[in-house]
C-alpha positions in Angstrom: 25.3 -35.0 2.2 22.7 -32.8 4.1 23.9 -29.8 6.1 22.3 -30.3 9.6 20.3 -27.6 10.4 20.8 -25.3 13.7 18.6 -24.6 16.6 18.4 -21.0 14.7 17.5 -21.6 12.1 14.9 -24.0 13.5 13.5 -20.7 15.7 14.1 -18.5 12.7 11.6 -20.7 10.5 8.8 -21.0 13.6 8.9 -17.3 13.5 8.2 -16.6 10.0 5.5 -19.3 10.0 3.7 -17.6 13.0 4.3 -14.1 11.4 2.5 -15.9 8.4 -0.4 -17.3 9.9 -0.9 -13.8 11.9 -1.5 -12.0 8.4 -3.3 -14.8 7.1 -5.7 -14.6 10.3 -5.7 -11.0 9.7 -6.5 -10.7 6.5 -9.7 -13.4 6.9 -10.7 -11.4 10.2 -10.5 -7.8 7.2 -12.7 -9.6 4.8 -15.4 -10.7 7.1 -15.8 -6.8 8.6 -16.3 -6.2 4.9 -20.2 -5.0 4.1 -22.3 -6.6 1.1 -25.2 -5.2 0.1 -27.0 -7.1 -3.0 -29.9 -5.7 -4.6 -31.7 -5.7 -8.0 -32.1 -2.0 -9.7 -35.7 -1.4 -11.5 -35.8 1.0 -14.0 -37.8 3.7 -13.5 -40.7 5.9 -16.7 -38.2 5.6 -19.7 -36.5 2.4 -18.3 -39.2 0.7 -17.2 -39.1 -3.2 -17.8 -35.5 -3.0 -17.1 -33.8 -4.6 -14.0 -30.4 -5.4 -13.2 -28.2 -6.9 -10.5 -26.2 -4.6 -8.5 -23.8 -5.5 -5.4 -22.1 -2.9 -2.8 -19.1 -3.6 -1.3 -18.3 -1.7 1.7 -14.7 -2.1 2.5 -15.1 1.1 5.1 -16.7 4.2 6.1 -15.8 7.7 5.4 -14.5 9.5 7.9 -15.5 13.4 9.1 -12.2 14.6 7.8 -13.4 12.9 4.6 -16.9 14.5 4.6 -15.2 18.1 5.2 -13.0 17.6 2.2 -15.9 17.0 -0.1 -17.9 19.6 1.5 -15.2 22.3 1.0 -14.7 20.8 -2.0 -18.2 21.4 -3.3 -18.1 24.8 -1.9 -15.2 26.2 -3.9 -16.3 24.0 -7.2 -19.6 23.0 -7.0 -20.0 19.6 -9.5 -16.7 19.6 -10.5 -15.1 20.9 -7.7 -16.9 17.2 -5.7 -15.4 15.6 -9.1 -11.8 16.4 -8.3 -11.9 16.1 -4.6 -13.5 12.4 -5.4 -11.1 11.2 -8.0 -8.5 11.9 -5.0 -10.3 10.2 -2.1 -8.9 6.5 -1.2 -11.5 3.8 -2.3 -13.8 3.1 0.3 -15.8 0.1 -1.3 -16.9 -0.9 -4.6 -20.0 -0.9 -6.8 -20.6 -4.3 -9.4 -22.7 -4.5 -12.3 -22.7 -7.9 -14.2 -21.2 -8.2 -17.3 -18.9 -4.9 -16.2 -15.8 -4.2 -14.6 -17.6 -1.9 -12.0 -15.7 0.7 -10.3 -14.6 2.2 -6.9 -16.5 4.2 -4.4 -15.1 7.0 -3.0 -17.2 8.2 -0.2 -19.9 6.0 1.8 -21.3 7.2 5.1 -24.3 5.2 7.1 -26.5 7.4 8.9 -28.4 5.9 12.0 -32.5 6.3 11.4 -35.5 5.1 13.6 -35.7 2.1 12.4 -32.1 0.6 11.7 -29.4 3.1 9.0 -29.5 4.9 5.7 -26.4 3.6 3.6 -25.7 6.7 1.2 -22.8 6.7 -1.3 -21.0 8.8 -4.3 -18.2 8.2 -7.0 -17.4 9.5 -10.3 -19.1 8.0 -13.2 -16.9 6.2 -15.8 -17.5 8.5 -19.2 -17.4 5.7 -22.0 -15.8 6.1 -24.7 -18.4 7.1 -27.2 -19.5 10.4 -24.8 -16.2 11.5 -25.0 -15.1 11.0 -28.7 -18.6 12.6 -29.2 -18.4 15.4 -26.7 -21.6 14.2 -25.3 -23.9 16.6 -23.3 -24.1 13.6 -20.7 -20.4 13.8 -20.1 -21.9 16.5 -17.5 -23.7 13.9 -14.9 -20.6 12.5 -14.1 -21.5 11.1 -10.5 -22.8 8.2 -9.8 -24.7 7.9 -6.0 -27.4 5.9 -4.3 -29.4 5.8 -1.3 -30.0 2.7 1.0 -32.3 2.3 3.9 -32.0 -0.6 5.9 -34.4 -1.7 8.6 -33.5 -3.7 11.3 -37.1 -4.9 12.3 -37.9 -5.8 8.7 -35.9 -6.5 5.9 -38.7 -6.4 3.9 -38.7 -3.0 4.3 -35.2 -2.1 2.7 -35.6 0.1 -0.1 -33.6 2.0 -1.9 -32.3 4.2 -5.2 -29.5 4.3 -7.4 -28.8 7.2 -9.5 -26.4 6.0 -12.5 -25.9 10.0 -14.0 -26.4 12.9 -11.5 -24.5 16.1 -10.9 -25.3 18.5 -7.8 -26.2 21.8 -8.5 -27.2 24.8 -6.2 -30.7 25.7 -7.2 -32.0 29.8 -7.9 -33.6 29.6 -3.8 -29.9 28.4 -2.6 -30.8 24.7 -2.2 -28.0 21.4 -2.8 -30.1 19.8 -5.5 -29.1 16.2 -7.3 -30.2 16.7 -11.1 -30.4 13.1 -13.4 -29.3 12.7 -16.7 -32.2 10.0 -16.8 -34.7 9.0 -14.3 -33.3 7.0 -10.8 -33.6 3.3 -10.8 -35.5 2.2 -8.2 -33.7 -0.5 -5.2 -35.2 -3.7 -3.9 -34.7 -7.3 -2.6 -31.6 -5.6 -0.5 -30.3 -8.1 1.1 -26.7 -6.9 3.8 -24.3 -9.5 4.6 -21.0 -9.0 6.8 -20.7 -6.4 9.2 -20.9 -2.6 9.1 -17.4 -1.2 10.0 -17.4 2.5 10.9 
């Protein structure tokens, strides 16, 4: 025989399926804030011919505390000092390559221009495995950043450029300089979906 069930329990279940709908809502309204920019990278002198898909998901924006920490960060440490300080910094997005895992991106800012925004972001570059068995000289360009300008008027005009290997050095007049393992690869047919969250 059933147990009849109480007015309480009754309320008790309406709550807990309005407490789950709430997320639920929540977590769709999260998602669509989130940024996608698609784009296909073209290699550049050595690489040219080659091309490849790349999409950047923004999840969020780094913050001016976050831009102080790498800044310090870089100014006690230089390249590995930026290294460290990244490899701590909460995911902000994510960078995809097909036919690869792809990895996290620790700091992403976007910079109002004329026109529309630049999009500019940095992570650590996954060392393979064959660099480090070998003790590579490339195990040094261990960022990975990239450069997007959007245009509001014209999305033809969206360019952009990915550097796969870099490290920042400071150069003999004092200058922040990015130095490649191998040449940029250059960013086109940019298309942005979703919306920018700050």
């Amino acid at each position: 025989m059933c147990k009849p069930i109480t007015k309480g329990e009754v309320i008790n279940q309406a709550i807990l399926a309005a407490a789950l709908i709430a997320i639920a809502m929540g977590m769709g309204r999260a998602a669509a804030a989130q940024e996608v920019i698609d784009a296909t990278a073209f290699g550049t002198s050595t690489q040219m011919g080659k091309n490849v898909a790349v999409k950047i998901i923004i999840d969020r924006y780094s913050t001016a505390e976050d831009k102080k920490t790498i800044d310090e960060a870089f100014a006690k440490g230089q390249n590995q000092g930026l290294v460290n300080a990244l490899s701590k910094m909460k995911s902000v997005g994510r960078i995809q390559i097909p036919g690869t895992l792809g990895y996290d991106i620790a700091y992403a800012v976007s910079v109002p221009s004329p026109t529309g925004r630049t999009v500019r972001f940095v992570t650590n570059r996954k060392i393979s495995f064959g660099e480090a068995y070998r003790n590579t000289q490339s195990q040094a360009y261990n960022l990975t950043a990239g450069q997007i300008n959007i245009d509001n008027q014209d999305s033809k005009k969206n360019a952009g450029v990915l550097y796969p290997a870099a490290q920042l050095v400071i150069n003999k007049d004092g200058d922040l300089q990015i130095e490649l393992r191998k040449n940029p690869w250059r960013l086109s047919g940019i298309i942005v979906r979703g919306e920018q969250k700050e």
